[in-house]
NULOTOR-997293 format. One record per residue (C-alpha): x, y, z; residue in three letters. Coordinates in steps of 0.05 Angstrom, whole numbers, plus 5000, padded with zeros to 4 digits. Layout:
BEGIN
XYZAla ...
This chain:
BEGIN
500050005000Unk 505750495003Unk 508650444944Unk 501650504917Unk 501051074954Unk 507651384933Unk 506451294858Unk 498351504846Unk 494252114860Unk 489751874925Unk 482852044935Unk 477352004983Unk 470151794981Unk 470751414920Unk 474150794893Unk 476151124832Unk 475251794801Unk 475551824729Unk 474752624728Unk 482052684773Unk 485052054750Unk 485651864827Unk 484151274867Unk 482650934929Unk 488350714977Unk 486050004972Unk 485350004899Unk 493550314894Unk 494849794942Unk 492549244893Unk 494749584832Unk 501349484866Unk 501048764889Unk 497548814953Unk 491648314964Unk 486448605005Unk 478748645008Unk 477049015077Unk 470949385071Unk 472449665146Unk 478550075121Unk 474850425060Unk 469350545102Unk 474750815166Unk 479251185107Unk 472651585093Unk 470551655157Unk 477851975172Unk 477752405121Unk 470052565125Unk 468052435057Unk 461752675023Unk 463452604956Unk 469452394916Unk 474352834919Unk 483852804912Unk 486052704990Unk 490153335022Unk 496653195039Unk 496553245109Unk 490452565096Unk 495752205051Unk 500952435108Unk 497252125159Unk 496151525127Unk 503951325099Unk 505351455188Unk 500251025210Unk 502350445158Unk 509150515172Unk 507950575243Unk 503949865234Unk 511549575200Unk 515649835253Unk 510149525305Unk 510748765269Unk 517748875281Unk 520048995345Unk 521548515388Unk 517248165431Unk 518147975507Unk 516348425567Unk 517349175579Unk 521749075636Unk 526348625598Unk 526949135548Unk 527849725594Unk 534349305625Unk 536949145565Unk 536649965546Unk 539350125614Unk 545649685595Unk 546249915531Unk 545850655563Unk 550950495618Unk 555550125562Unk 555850815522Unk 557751305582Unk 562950855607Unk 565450965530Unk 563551615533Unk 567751765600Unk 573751375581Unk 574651745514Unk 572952495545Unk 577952935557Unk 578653185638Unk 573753725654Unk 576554505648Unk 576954965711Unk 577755635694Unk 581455995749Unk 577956565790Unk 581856995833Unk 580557035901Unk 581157805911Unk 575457935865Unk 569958205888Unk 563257925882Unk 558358485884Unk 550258315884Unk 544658845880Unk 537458635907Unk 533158965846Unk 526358655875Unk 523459215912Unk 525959795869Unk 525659475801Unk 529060165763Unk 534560285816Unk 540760055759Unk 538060815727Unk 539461115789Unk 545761405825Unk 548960935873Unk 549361095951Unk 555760665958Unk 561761185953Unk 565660755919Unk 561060795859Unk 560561545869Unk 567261705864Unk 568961425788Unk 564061905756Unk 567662495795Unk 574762275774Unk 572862175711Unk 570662825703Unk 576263055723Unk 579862825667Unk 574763105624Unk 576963725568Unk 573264355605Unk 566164495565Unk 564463825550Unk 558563365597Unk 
């Protein structure tokens, strides 16, 4: 059904459609060696799509359809046995690949921070604009007025 799906022009609410040249999912299907003669999935495909007439499937329809088939492969696929046996065998598999992962990587890099820095924090919370406003701290107060100092004379 997906390479049916793939190489015609899919419609809805019709087995064929001689007016767009399209055709059923079912019909592709067969058209491309798939046997198959479910009523219920004509009737669901129409249903999905909400059919009143014949009429070319959107993409996102034709979308939908090529996940859920796929989907259905993958599902026929995978392994049987019980979730908890598969969950251990992805923990190993998980704790195989960081001991790889930690035996390859490089040590981690400290950068250095002196000690003599100071760390200076300013509680904003209950005066949210006080960054715009002048400093108490004479410290802070005494950088503009140097650097004033150093100003040419006439300029602000």
């Amino acid at each position: 059904m997906l390479r049916g799906i793939e190489d015609n022009t899919i419609i809805v609410g019709a087995y064929a459609d001689p007016r767009s040249g399209g055709i059923c999912p079912m019909l592709a299907a067969h058209r491309n060696g798939g046997r198959t003669n479910l009523a219920s999935f004509a009737r669901s495909w129409d249903r999905y799509t909400d059919a009143r007439r014949p009429r070319l499937a959107t993409e996102r329809e034709v979308m939908t359809l090529t996940s859920l088939l796929e989907g259905s492969l993958v599902a026929e696929d995978a392994p049987t046995g019980s979730v908890a046996a598969l969950a251990r065998g992805l923990r190993a598999e998980r704790a195989l690949a960081a001991a790889a992962d930690a035996a390859t990587a490089p040590p981690p890099v400290v950068p250095d921070e002196p000690d003599a820095a100071p760390i200076r924090i300013r509680r904003l919370r209950k005066q949210p604009l006080a960054w715009l406003r002048r400093s108490s701290r004479p410290e802070d107060r005494e950088a503009p007025e140097a650097e004033a100092a150093t100003r040419p004379a006439g300029v602000a």
